[in-house]
PQR file with spaces between the fields and no chain letter, atoms N, CA, C, O and H, PARSE charges and radii, in Angstrom:
ATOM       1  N    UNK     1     -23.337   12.273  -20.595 -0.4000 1.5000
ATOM       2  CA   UNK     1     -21.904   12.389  -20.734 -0.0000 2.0000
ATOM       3  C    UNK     1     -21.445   11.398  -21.806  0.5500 1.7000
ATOM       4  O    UNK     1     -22.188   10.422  -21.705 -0.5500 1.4000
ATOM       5  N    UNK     2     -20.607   11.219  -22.731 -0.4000 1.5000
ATOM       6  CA   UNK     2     -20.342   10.916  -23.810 -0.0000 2.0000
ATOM       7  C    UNK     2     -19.377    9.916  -23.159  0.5500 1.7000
ATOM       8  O    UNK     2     -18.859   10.104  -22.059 -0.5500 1.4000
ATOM       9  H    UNK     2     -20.003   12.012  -22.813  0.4000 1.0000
ATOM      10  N    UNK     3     -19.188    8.884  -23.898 -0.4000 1.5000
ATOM      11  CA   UNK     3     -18.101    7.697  -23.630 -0.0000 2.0000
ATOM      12  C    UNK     3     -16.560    8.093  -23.319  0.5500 1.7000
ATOM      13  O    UNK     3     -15.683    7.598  -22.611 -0.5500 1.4000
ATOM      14  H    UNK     3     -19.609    8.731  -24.792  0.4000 1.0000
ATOM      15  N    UNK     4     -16.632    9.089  -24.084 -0.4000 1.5000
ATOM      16  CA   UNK     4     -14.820   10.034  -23.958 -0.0000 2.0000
ATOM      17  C    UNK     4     -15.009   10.161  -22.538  0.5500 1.7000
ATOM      18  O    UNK     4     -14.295    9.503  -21.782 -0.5500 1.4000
ATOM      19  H    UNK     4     -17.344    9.491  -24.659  0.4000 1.0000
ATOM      20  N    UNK     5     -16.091   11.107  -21.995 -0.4000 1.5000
ATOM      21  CA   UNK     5     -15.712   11.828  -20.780 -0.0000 2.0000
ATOM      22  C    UNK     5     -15.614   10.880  -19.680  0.5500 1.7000
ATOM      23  O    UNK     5     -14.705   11.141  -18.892 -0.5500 1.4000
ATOM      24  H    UNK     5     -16.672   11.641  -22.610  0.4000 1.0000
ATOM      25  N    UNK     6     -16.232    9.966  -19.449 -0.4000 1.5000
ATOM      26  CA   UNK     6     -16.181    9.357  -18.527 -0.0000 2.0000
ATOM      27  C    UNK     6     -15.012    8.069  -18.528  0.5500 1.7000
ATOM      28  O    UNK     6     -14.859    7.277  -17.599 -0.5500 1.4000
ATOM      29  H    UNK     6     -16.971    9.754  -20.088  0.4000 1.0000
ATOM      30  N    UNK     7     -14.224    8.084  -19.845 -0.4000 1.5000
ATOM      31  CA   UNK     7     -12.917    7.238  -20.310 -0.0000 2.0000
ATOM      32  C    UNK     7     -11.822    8.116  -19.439  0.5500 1.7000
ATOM      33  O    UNK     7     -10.932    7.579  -18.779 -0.5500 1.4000
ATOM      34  H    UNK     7     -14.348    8.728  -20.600  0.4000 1.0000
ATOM      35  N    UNK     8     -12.036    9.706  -19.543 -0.4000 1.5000
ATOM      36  CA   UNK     8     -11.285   10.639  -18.978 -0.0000 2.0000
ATOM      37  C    UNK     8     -11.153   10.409  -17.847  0.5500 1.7000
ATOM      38  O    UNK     8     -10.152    9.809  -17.455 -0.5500 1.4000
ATOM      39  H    UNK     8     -12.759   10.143  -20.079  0.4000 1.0000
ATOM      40  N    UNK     9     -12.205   10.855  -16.934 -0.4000 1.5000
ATOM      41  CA   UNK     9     -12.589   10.695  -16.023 -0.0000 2.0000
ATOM      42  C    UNK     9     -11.644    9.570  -15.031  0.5500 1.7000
ATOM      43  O    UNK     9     -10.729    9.843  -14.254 -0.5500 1.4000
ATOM      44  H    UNK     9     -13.018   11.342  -17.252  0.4000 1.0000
ATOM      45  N    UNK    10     -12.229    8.241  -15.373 -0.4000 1.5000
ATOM      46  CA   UNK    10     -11.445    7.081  -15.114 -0.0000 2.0000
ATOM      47  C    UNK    10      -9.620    6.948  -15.294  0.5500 1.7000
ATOM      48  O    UNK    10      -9.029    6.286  -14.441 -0.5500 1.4000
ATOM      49  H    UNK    10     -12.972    8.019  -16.004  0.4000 1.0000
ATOM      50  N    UNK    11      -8.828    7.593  -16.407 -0.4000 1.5000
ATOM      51  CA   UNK    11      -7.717    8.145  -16.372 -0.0000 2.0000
ATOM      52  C    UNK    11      -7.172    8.944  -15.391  0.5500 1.7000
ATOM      53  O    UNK    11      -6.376    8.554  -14.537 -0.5500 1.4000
ATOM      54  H    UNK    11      -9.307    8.131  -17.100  0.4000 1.0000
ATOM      55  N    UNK    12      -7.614   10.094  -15.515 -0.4000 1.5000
ATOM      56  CA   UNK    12      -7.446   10.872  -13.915 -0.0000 2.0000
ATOM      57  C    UNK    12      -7.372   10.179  -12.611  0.5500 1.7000
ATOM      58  O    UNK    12      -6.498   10.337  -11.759 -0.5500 1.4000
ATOM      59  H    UNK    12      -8.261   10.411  -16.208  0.4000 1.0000
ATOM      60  N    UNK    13      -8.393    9.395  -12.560 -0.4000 1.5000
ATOM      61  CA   UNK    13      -8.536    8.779  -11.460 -0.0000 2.0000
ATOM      62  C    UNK    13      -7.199    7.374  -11.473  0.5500 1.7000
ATOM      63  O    UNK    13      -6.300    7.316  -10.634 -0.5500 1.4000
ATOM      64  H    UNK    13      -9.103    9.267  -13.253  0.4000 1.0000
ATOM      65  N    UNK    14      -7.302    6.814  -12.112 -0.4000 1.5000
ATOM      66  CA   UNK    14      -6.287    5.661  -12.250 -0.0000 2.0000
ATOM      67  C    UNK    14      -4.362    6.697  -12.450  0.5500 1.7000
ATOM      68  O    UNK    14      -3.283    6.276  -12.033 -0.5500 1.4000
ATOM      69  H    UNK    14      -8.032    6.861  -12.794  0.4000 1.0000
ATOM      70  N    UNK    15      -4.539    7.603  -12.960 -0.4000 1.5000
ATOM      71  CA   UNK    15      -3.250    8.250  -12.648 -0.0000 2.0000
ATOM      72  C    UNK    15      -2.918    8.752  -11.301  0.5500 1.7000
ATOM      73  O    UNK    15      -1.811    8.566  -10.798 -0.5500 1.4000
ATOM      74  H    UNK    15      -5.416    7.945  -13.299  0.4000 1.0000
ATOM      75  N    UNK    16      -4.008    9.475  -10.637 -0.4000 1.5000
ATOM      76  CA   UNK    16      -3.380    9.786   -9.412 -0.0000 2.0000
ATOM      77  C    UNK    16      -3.117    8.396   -8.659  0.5500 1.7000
ATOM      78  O    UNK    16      -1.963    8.215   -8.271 -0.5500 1.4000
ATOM      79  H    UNK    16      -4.908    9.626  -11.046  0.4000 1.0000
ATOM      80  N    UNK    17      -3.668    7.814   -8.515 -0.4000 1.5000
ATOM      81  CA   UNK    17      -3.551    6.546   -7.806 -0.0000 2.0000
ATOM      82  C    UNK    17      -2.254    6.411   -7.696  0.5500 1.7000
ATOM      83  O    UNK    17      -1.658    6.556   -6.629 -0.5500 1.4000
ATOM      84  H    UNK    17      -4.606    7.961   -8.830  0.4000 1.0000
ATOM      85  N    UNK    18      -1.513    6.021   -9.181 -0.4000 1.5000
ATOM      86  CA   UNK    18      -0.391    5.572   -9.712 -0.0000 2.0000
ATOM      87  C    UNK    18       0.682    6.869   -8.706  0.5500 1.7000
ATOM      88  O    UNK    18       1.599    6.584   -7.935 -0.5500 1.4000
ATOM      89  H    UNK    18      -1.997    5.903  -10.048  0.4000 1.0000
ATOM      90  N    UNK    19       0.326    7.846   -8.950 -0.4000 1.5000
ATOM      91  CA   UNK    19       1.256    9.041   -8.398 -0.0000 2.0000
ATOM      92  C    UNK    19       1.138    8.707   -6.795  0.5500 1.7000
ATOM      93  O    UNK    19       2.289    8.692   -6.358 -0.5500 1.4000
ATOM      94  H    UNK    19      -0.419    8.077   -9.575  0.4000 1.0000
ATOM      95  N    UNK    20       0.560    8.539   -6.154 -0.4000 1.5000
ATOM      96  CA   UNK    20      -0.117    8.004   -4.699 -0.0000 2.0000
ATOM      97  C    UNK    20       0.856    7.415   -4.365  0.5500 1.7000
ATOM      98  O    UNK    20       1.763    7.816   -3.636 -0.5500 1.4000
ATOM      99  H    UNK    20      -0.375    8.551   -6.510  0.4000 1.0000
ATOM     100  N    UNK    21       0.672    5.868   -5.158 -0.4000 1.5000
ATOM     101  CA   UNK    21       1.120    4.976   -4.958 -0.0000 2.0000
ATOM     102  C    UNK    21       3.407    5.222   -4.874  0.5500 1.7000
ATOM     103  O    UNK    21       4.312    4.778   -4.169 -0.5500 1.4000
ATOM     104  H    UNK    21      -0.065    5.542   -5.751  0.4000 1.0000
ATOM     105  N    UNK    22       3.293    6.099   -5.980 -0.4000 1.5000
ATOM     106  CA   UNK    22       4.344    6.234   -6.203 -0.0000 2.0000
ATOM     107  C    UNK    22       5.396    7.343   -4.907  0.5500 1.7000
ATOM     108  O    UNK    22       6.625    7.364   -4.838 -0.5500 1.4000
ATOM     109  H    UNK    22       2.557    6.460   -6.553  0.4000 1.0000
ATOM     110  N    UNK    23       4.460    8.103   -4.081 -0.4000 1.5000
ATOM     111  CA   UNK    23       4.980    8.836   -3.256 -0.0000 2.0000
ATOM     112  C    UNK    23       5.338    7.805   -2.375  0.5500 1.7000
ATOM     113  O    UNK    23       6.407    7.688   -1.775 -0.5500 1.4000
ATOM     114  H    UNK    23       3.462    8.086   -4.137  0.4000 1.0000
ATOM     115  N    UNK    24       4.044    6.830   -2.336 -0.4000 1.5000
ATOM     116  CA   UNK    24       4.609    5.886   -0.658 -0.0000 2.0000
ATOM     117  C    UNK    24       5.535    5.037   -0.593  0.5500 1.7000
ATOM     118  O    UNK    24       6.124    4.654    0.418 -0.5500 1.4000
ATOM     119  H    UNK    24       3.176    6.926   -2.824  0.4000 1.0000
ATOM     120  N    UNK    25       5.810    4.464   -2.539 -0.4000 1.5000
ATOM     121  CA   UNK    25       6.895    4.000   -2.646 -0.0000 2.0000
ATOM     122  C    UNK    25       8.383    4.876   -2.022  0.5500 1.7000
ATOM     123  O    UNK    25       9.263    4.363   -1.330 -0.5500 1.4000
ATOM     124  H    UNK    25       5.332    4.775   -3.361  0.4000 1.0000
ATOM     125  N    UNK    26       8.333    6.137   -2.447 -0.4000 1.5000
ATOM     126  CA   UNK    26       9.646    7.003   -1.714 -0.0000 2.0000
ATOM     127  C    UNK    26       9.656    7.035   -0.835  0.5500 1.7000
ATOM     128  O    UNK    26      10.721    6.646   -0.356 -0.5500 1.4000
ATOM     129  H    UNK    26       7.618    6.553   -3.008  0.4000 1.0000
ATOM     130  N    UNK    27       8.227    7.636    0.517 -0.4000 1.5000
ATOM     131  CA   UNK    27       8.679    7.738    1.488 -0.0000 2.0000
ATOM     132  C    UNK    27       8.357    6.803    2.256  0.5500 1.7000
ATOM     133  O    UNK    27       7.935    7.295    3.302 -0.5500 1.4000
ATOM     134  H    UNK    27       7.361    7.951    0.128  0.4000 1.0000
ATOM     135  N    UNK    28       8.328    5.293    2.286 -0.4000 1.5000
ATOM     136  CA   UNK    28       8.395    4.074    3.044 -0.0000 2.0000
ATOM     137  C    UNK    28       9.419    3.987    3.192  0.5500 1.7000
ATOM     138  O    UNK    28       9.592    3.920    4.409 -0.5500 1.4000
ATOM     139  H    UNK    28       8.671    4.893    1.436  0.4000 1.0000
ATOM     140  N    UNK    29      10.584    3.923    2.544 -0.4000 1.5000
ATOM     141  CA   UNK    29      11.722    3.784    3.358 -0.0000 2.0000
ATOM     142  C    UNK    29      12.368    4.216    4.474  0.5500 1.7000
ATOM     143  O    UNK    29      13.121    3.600    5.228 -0.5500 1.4000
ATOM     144  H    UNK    29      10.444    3.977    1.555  0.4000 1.0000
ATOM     145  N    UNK    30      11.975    5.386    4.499 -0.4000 1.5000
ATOM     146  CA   UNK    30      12.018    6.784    5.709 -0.0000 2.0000
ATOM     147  C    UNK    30      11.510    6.468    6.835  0.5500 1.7000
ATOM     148  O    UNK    30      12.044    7.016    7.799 -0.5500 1.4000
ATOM     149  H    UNK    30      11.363    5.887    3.887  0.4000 1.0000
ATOM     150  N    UNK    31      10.343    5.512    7.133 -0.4000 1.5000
ATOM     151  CA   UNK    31       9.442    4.900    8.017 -0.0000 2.0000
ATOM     152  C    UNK    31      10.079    3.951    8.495  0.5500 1.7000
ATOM     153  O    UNK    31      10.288    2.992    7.752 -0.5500 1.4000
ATOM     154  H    UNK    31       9.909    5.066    6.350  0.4000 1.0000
ATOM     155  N    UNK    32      10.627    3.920   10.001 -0.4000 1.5000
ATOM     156  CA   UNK    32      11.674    2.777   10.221 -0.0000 2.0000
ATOM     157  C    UNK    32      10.674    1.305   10.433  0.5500 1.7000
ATOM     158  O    UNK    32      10.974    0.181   10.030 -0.5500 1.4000
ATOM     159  H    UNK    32      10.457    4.699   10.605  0.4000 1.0000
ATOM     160  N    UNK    33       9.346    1.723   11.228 -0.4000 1.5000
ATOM     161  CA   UNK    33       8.750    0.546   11.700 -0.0000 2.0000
ATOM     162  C    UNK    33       7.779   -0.586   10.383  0.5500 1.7000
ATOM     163  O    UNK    33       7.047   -1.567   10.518 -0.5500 1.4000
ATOM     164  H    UNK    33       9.102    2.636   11.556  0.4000 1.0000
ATOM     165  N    UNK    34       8.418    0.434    8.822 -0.4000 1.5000
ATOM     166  CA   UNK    34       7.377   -0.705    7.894 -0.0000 2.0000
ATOM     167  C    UNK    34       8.198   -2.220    7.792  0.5500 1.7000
ATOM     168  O    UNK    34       9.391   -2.290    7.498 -0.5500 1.4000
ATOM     169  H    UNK    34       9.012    1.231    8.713  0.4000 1.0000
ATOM     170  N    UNK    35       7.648   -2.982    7.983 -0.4000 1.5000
ATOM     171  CA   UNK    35       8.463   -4.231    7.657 -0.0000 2.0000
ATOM     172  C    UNK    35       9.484   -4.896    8.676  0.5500 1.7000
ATOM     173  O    UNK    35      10.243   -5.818    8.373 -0.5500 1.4000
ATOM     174  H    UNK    35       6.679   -2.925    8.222  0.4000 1.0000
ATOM     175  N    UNK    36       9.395   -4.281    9.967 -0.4000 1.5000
ATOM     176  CA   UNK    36      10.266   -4.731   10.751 -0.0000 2.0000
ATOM     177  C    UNK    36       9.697   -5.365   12.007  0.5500 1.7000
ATOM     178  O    UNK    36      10.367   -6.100   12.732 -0.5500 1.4000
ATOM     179  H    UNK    36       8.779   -3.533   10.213  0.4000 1.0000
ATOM     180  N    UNK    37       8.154   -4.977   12.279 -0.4000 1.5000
ATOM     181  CA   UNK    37       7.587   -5.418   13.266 -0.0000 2.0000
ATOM     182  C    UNK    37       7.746   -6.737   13.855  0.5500 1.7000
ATOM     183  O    UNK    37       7.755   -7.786   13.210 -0.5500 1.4000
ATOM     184  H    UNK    37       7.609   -4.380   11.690  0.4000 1.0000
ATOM     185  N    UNK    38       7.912   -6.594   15.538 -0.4000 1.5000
ATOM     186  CA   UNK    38       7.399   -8.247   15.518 -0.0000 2.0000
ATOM     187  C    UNK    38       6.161   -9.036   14.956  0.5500 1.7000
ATOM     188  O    UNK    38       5.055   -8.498   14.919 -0.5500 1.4000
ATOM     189  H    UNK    38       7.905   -5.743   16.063  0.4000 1.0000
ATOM     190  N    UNK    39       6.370  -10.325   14.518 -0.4000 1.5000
ATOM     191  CA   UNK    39       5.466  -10.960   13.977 -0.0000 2.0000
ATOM     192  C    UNK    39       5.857  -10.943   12.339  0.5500 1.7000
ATOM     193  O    UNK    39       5.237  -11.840   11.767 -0.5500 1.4000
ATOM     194  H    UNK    39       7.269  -10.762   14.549  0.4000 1.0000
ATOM     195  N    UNK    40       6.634  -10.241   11.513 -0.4000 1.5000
ATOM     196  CA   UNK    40       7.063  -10.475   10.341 -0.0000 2.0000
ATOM     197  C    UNK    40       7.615  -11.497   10.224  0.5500 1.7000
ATOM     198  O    UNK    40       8.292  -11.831   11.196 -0.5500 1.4000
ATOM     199  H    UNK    40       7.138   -9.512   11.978  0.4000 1.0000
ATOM     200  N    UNK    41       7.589  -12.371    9.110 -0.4000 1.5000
ATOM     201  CA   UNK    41       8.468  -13.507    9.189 -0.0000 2.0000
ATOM     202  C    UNK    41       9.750  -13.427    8.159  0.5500 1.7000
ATOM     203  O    UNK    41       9.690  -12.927    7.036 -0.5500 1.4000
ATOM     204  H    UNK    41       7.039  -12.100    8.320  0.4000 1.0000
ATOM     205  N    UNK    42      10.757  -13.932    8.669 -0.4000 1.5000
ATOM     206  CA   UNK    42      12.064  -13.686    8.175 -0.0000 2.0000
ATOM     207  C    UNK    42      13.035  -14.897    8.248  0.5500 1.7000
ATOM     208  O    UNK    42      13.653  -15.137    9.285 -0.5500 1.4000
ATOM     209  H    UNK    42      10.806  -14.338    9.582  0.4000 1.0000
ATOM     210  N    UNK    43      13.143  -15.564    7.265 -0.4000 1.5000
ATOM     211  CA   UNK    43      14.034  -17.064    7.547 -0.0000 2.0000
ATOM     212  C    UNK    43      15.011  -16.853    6.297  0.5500 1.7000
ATOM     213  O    UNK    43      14.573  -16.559    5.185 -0.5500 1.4000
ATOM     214  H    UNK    43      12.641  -15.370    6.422  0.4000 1.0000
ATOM     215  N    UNK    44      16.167  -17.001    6.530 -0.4000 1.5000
ATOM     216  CA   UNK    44      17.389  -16.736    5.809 -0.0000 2.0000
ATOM     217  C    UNK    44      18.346  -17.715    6.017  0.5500 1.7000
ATOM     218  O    UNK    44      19.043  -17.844    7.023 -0.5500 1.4000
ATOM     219  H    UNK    44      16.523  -17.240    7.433  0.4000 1.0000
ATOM     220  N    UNK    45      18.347  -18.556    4.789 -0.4000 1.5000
ATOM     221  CA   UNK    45      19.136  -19.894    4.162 -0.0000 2.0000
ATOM     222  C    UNK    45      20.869  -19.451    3.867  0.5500 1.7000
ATOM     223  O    UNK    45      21.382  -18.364    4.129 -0.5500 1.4000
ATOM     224  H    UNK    45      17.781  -18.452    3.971  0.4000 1.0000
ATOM     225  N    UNK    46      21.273  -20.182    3.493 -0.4000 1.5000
ATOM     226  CA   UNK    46      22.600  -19.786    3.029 -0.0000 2.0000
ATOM     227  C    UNK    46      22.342  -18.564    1.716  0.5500 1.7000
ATOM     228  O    UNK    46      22.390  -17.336    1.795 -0.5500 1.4000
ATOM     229  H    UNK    46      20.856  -21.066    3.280  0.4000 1.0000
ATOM     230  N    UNK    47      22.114  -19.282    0.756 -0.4000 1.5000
ATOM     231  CA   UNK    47      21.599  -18.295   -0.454 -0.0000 2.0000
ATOM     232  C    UNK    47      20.212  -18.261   -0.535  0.5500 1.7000
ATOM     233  O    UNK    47      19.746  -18.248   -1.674 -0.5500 1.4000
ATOM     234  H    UNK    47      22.076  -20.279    0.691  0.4000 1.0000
ATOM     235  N    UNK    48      19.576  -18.247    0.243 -0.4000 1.5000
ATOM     236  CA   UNK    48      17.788  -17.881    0.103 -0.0000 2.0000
ATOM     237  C    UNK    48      17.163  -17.105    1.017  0.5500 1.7000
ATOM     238  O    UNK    48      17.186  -17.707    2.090 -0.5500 1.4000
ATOM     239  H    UNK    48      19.955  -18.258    1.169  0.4000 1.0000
ATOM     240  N    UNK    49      16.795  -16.404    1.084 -0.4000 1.5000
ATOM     241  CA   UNK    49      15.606  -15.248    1.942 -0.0000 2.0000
ATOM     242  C    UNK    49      14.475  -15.079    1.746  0.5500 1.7000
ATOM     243  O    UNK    49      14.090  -14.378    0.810 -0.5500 1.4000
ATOM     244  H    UNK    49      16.776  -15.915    0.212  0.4000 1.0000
ATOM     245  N    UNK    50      13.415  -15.864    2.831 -0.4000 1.5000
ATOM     246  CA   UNK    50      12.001  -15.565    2.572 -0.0000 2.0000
ATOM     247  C    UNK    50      11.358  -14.582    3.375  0.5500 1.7000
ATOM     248  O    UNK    50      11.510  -14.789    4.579 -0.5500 1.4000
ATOM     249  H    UNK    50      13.728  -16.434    3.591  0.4000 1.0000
ATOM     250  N    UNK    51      10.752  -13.673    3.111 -0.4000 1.5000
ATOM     251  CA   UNK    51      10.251  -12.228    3.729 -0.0000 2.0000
ATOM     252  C    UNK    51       8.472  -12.396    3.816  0.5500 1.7000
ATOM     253  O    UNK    51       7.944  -12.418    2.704 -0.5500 1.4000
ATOM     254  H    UNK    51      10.629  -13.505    2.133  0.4000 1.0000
ATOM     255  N    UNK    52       7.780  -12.481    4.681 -0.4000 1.5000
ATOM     256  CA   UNK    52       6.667  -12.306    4.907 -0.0000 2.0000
ATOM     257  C    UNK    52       5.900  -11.316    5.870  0.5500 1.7000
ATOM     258  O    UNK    52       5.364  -11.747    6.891 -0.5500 1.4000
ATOM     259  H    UNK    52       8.209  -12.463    5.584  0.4000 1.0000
ATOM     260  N    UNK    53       5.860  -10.016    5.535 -0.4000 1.5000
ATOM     261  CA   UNK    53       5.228   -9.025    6.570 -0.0000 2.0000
ATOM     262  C    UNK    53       4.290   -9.029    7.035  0.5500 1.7000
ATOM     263  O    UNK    53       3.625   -7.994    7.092 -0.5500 1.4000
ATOM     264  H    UNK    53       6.295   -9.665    4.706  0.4000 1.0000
ATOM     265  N    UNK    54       3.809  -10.333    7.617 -0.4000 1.5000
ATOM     266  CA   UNK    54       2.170  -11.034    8.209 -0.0000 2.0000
ATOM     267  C    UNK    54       2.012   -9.141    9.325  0.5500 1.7000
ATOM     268  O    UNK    54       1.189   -8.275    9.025 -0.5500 1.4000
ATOM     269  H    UNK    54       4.349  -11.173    7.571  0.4000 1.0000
ATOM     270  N    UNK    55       3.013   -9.015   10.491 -0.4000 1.5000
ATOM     271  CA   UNK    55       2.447   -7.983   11.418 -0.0000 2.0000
ATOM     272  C    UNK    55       2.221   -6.551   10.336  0.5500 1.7000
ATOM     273  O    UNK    55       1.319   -5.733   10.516 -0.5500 1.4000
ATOM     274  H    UNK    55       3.682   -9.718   10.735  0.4000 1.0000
ATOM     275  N    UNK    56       2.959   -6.491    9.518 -0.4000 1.5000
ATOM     276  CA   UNK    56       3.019   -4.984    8.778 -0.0000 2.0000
ATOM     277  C    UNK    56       2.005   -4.797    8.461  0.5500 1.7000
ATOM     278  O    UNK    56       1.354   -3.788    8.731 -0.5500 1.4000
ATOM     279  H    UNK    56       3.692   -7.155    9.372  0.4000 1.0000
ATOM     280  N    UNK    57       1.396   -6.379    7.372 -0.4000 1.5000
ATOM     281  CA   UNK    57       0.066   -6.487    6.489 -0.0000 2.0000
ATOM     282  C    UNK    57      -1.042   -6.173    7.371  0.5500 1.7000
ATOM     283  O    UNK    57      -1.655   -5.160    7.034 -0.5500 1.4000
ATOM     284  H    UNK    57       1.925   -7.199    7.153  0.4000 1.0000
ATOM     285  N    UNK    58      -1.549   -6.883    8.614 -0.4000 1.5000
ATOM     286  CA   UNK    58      -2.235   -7.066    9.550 -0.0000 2.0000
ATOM     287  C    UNK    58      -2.409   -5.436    9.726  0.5500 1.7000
ATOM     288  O    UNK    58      -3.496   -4.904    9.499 -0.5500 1.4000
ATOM     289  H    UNK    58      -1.051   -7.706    8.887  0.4000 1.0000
ATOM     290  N    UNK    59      -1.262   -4.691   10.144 -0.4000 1.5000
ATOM     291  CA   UNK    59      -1.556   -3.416   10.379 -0.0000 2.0000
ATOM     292  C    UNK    59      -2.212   -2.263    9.522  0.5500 1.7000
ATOM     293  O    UNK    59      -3.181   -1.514    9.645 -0.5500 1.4000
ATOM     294  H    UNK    59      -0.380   -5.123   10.328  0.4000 1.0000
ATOM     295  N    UNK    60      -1.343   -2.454    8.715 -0.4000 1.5000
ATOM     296  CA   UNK    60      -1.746   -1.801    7.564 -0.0000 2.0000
ATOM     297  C    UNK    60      -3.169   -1.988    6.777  0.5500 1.7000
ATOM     298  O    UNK    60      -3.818   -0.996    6.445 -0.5500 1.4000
ATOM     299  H    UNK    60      -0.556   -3.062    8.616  0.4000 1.0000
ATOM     300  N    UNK    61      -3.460   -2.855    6.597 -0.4000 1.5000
ATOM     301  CA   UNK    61      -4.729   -3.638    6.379 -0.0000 2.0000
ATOM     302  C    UNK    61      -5.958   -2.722    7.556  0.5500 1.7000
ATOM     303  O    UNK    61      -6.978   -2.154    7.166 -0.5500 1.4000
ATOM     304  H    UNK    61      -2.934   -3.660    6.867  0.4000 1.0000
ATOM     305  N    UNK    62      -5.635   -2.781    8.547 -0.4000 1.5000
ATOM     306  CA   UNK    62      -6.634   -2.365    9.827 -0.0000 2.0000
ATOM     307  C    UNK    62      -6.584   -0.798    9.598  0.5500 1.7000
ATOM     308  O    UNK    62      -7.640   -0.223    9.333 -0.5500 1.4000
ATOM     309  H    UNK    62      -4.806   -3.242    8.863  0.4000 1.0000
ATOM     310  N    UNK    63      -5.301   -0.023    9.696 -0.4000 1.5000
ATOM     311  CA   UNK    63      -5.850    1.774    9.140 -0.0000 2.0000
ATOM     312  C    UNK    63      -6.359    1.868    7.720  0.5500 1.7000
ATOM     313  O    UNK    63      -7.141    2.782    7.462 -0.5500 1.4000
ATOM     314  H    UNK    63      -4.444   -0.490    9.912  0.4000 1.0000
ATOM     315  N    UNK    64      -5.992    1.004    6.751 -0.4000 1.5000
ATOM     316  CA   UNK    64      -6.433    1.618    5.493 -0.0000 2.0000
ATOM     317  C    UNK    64      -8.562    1.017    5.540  0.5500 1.7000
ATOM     318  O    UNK    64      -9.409    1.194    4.664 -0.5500 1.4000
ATOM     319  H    UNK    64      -5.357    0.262    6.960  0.4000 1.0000
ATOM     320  N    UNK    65      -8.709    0.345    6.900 -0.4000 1.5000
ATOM     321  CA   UNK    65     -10.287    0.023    6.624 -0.0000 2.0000
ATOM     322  C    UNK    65     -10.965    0.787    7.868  0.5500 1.7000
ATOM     323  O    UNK    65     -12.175    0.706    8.075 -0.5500 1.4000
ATOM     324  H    UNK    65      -8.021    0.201    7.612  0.4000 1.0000
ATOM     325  N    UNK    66     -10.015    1.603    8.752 -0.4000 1.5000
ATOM     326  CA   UNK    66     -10.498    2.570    9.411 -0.0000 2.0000
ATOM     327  C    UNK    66     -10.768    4.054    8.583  0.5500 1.7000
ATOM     328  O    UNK    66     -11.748    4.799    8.604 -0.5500 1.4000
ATOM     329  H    UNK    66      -9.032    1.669    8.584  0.4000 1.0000
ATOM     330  N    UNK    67      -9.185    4.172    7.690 -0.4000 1.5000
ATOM     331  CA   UNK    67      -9.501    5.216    7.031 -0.0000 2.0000
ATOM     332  C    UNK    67     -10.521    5.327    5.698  0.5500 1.7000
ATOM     333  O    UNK    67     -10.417    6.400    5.105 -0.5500 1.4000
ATOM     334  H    UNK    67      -8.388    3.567    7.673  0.4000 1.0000
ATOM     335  N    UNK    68     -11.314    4.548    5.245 -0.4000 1.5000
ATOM     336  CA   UNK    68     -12.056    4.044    4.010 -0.0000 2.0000
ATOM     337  C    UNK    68     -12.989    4.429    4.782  0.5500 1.7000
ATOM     338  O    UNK    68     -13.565    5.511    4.675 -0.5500 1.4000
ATOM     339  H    UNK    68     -11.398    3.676    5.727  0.4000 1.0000
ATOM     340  N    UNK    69     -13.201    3.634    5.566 -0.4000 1.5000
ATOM     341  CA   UNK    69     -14.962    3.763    6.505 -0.0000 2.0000
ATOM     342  C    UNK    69     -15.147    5.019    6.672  0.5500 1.7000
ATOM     343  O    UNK    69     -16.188    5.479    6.201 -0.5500 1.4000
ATOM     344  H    UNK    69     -12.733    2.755    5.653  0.4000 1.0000
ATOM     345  N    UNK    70     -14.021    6.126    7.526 -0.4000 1.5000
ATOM     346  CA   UNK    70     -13.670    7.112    7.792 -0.0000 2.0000
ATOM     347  C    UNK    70     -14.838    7.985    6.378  0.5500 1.7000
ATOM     348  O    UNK    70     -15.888    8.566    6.652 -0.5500 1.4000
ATOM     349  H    UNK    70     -13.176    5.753    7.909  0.4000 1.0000
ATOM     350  N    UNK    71     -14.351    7.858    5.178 -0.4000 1.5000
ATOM     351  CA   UNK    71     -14.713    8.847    4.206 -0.0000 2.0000
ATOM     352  C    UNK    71     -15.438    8.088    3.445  0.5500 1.7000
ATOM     353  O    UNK    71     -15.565    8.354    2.250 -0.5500 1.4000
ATOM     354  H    UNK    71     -13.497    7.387    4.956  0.4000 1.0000
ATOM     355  N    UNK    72     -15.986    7.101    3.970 -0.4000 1.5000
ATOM     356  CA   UNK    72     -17.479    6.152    3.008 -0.0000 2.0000
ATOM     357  C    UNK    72     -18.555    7.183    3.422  0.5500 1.7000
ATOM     358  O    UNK    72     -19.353    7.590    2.577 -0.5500 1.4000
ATOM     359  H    UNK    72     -15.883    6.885    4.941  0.4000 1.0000
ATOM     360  N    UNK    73     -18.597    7.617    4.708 -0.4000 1.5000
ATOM     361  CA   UNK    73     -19.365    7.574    5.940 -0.0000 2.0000
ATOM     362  C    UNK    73     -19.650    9.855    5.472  0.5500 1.7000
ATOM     363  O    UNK    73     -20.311   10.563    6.232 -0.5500 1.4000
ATOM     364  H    UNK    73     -17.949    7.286    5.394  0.4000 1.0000
């Protein structure tokens, strides 16, 4: 396979991603429980807000290495 095709190849692949990525950007908002779980951390100053989704990450983190294994396998 020639250097082009497999440059291609890698494009395709790095675009859908991007498109992927870009659906979950839309429909996360729609999802009431992203970012709200207990265990998120949330401390709000007069003018400052620090946001840390430790429970979201934790979760999220655990299906995306069920679903990987899922289709390694």
């Amino acid at each position: 396979m020639s250097p082009f095709g497999s440059l291609g190849r890698v494009l395709i692949i790095f675009g859908g991603c991007l498109v992927l990525a870009g659906l979950l950007m839309l429909v996360a908002p729609r999802i009431p429980w992203i970012g709200r779980l207990p265990g998120d951390i949330i401390v709000r100053k007069k003018n400052f807000t620090f946001y840390f989704p430790l429970a979201t990450s934790i979760v999220l983190s655990v299906l995306l290495t069920v679903l990987f294994n899922l289709f390694r396998r």
